[in-house]
N, C-alpha and C positions, 0 to 999 in steps of 0.2 A: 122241775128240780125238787126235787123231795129231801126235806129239811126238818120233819118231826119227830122228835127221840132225839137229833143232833144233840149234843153236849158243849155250851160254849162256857167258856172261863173271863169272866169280866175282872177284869184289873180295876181296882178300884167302886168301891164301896160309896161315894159322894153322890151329889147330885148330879154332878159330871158327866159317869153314868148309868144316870137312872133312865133317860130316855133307852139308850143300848138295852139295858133289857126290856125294858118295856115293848120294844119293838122288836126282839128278837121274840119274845115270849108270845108276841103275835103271830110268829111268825112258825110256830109250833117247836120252839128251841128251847130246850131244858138249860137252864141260865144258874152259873153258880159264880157267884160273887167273891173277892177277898180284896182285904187290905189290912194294915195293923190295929184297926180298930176297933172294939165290939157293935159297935154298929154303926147306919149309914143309911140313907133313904134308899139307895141301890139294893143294898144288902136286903132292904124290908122289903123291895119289891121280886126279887130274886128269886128263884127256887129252893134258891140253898145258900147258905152263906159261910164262907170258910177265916180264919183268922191266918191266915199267911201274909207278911210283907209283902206289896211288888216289886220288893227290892232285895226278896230273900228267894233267890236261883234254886237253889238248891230243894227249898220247901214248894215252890212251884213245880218244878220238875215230878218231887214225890207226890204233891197233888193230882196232876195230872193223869200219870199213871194208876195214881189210888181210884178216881173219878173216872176214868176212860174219859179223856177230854176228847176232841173231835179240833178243838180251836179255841183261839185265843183272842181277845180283843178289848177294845178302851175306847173311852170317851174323847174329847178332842186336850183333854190334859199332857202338853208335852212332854211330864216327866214321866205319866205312866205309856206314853208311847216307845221312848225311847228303853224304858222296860221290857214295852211288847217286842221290838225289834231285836234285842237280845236274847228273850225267852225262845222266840219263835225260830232264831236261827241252833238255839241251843238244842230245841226239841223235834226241829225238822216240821214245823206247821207252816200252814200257809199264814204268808205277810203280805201286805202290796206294795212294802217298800224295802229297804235294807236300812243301816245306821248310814253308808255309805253318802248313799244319794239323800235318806233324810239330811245328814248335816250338811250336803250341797245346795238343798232348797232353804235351810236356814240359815245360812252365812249370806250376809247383805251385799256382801264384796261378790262373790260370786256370784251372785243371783244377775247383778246389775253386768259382769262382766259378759253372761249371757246373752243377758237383753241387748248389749251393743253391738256383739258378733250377731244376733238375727234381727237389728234392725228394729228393735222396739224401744222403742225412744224412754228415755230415763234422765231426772234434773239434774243438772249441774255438780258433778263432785268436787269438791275440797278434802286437800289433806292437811289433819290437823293433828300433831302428839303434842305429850310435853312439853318439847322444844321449843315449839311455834315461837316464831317471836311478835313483837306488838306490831312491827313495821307489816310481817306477813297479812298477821289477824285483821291490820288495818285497810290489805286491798282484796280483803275480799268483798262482795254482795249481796250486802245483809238485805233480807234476814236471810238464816242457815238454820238447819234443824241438825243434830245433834242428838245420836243414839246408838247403843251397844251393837255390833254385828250381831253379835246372837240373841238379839232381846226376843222378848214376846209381850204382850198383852198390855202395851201400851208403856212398860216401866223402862228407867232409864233416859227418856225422850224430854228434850225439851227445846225449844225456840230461842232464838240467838239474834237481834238485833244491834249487838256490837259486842268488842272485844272482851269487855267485862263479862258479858253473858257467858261466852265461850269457857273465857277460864270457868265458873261456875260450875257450866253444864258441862265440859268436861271429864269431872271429877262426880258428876252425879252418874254419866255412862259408863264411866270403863268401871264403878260400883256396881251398877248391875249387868257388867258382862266378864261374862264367866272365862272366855279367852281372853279378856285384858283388850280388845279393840273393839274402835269406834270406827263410824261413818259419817260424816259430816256433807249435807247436800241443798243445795238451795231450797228453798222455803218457798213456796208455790203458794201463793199471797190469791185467795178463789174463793173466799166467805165459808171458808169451812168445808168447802164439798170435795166428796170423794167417790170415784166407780168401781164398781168390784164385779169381777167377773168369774163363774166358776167353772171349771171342766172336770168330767169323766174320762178316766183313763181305763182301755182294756189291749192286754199286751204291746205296750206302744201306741197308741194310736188315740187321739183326744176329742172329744167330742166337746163344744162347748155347751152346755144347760142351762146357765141363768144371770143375768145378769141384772147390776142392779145401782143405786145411786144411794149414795151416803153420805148426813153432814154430821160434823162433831160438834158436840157442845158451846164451845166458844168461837164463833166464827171471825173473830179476830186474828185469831194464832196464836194470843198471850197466855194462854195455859193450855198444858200439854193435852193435843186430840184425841180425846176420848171420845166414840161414836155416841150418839142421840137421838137417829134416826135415818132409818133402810126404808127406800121406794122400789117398785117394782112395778113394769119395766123403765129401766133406764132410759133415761129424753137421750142418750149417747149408742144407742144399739145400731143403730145405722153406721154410723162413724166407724163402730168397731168394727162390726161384720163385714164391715167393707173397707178396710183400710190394718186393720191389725189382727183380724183374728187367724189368718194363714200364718202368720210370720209366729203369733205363738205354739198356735200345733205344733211347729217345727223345731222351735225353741224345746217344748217337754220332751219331743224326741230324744235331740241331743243331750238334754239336761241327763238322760236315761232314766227318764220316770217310765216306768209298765204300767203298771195299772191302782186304781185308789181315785181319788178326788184332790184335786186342785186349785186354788183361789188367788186372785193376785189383788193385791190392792195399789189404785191408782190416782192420779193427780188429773182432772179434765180442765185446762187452761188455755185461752186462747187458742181455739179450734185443733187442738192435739190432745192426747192425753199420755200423761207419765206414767210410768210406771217406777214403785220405788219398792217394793216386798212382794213375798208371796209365802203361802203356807200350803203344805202337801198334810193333808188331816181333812176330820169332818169340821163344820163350823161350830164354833163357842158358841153363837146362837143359833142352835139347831135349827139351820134354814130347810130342813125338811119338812117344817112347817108349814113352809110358802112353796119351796121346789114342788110337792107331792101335786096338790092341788092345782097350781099354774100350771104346769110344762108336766105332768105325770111320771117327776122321781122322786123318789124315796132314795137319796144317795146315802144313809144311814144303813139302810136294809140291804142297799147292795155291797157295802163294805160287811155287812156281818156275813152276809151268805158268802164272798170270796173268802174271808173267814175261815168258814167251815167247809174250804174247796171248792166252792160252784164258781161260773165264772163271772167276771167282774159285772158284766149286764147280756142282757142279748142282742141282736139287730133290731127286732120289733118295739124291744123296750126304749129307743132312743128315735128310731124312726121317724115317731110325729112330733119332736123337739122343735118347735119354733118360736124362739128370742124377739121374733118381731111381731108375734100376735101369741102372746101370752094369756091365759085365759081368767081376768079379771083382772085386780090390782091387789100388790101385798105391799104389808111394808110390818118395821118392829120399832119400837120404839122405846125405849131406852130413859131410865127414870133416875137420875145421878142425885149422890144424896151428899149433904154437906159433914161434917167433923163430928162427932157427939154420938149419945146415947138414946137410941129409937124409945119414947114413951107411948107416943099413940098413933095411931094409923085409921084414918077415915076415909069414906069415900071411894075405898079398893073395891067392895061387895056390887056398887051401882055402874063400876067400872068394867067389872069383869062382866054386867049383865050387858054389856053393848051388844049388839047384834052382833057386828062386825069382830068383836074377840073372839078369836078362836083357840089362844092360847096365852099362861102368862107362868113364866118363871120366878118363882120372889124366892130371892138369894139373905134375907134380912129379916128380921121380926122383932116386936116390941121387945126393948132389954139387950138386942144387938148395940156394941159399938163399935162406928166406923171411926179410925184411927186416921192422925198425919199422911202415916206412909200409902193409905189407900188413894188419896187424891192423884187424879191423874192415870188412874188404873182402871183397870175392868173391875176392879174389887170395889170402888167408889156405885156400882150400881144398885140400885134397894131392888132393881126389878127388869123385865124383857117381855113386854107386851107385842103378841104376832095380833096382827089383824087380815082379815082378806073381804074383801066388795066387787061390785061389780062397778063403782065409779069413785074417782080419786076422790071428789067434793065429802063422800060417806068415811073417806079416811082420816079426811084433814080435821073433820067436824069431831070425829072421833077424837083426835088429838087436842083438841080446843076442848071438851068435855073432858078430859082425863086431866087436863092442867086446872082447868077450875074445880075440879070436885078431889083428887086425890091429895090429899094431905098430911105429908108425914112431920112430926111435930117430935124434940128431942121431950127429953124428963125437964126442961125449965118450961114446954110450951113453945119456942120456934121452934119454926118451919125450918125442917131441912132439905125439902124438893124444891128449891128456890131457881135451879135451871131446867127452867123452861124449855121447851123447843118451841119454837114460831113456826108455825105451820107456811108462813107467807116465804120461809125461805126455798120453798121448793121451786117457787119460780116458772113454773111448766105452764 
């Protein structure tokens, strides 16, 4: 597949995607960037960087053509996706999805109505509006979690242990959702853990690539689950491959997904595991980190090159895929920071020199303020540490080293990295 001189057009200038070109640029791709800002770390690594909105049609369009663009593409940001979706059908490029079937993988209602028609098990629904009354609220199953149908990134979401909670968090979801509905579904009480499993899609047909186990921050449930830490491979890979993963092939079929990458996030309790969402995108934490090296994808580089027309992967490139003997151990680990103003930062430089770091995103820097409304978000993160070994013990230890020596401190001197992750919750 020959890809050098291609011309791709990256939507959005952030860090978002900086990786995208970064690895398109590897990839012998003349990379030009835009968004409405004069600059952007994408933008700095780019070939070229243009000042167009990705939300100005019109000025895209004449770029393109001004450029000879070949393709179009974006980071895992869902506003510039749903941009790319538009553009792409405006200007006749290759997509690997539509607006269509995107807002059928992101409608919560539907996703689940899926999952029931093929058989893949999903918690408990409750329906809850304004109306509800106390008597209802009172027979339901607490706890309940509570969140927008079309939310993303953690917002809107929150945990429901009686009817008070409810009214609350009611009014905190249907604020962050933009069609005005909620989901309400029982509360899978598991110390926080969760499985995620990802699939390759080419013309219909799904391959699964990686799977993996995830706990959130507070393993309680009392503040809203934000992730804290990704293992790989999953102590659940057997269960799945052998009990659920044909019933989801069949599900994407019907869903009418073609081709792109897939993830669903799940609940593993009491010898089943749930499923409650899913996203058709690449991962916010660029798990091409851990996919390239374990299992040999790059599902990053195979969405650029469909991109620019080539096909979504080959046979041989998926061929030696095996989920049950993965080839070392990855995991990310996830550095959540409290309210205030970042003054000092130690201990990152002896961090990053661990063997086992192979990569780290710092989303924050001295003079950053994390606000209210980030708690409970992916915005709450100062940072996204990938690591990879060849034994879990050089991970864990890893993680016990990065909690005692990284220290991020506001302008009075506390500490704001004050959650922890326990390495002892992995449990394996």
């Amino acid at each position: 597949m020959q890809l050098n001189g291609k011309r791709l057009l990256v939507l959005g200038g952030t860090s978002a995607s900086l990786d995208i070109v970064k690895n398109a640029r590897q990839m012998g791709v003349y990379t030009i960037a835009t968004d409405d800002q004069p600059y952007g770390v994408a933008k700095e690594a780019a070939d070229e960087a243009a000042f167009v909105s990705t939300t100005d049609f019109d000025g895209l369009s004449a770029l393109i053509k001004e450029k000879h663009i070949d393709g179009v593409f974006c980071g895992p940001s869902e506003f510039n996706i749903r941009n790319l979706l538009i553009l792409c059908e405006r200007e006749g490029l290759p997509c690997y999805t539509n607006t269509a079937i995107w807002n059928r993988c992101a409608n919560k209602d539907e996703f689940k109505a899926y999952c029931r028609q093929y058989g893949v098990d999903t918690p408990e629904e409750y329906t809850i509006t304004a109306d509800t009354t106390d008597e209802e609220l009172d027979r339901i199953d607490y706890p309940i979690i509570l969140k927008p149908v079309d939310g993303c990134s953690s917002k809107g979401i929150s945990v429901c242990r009686n009817k008070e909670d409810v009214r609350r968090a009611y009014k905190v979801a249907m604020d962050a959702s933009t069609c005005k509905r909620i989901v309400a579904e029982k509360f899978i009480e598991n110390d926080g853990e969760l499985f995620g499993v990802r699939y390759l899609l080419r013309d219909g047909e799904a391959v699964p690539y990686f799977i993996m186990d995830t706990y959130v921050t507070d393993p309680t449930g009392e503040t809203t689950p934000i992730s804290a830490f990704t293992y790989a491979p999953s102590k659940y890979a057997a269960y799945y491959m052998e009990h659920m993963d044909q019933n989801v092939r069949r599900m994407l079929k019907g869903m009418g997904l073609r081709n792109g990458t897939a993830f669903f996030q799940s609940l593993p309790y009491k010898g089943k595991i749930y499923f409650h969402e899913m996203g058709y995108r690449l991962s916010g934490g660029m798990l091409f980190k851990l996919t390239e090296p374990m299992v040999g994808v790059n599902d990053m580089k195979l969405m650029i090159r469909y991109a620019l027309g080539e096909p979504m992967y080959t046979d041989d490139e998926v061929k030696n895929i095996d989920l049950m003997h993965m080839k070392g151990v990855g995991a990310q680990l996830m550095l959540p920071l409290t309210v205030g103003t970042i003054g000092k930062i130690e201990g990152l430089d002896a961090v990053l020199a661990l063997p086992c770091v192979t990569d780290f995103i710092q989303y924050y820097h001295a003079g950053d303020t994390l606000k209210p409304e980030h708690m409970g978000t992916l915005s709450q993160h100062f940072g996204r540490l990938s690591l990879l070994a060849d034994r879990e013990e050089e991970i864990l230890d890893a993680v016990r080293f990065v909690n005692d020596t990284l220290v991020v401190t506001d302008t009075d001197g506390k500490r704001m990295n004050v959650m922890l992750f326990d390495p002892q919750r992995t449990k394996r």
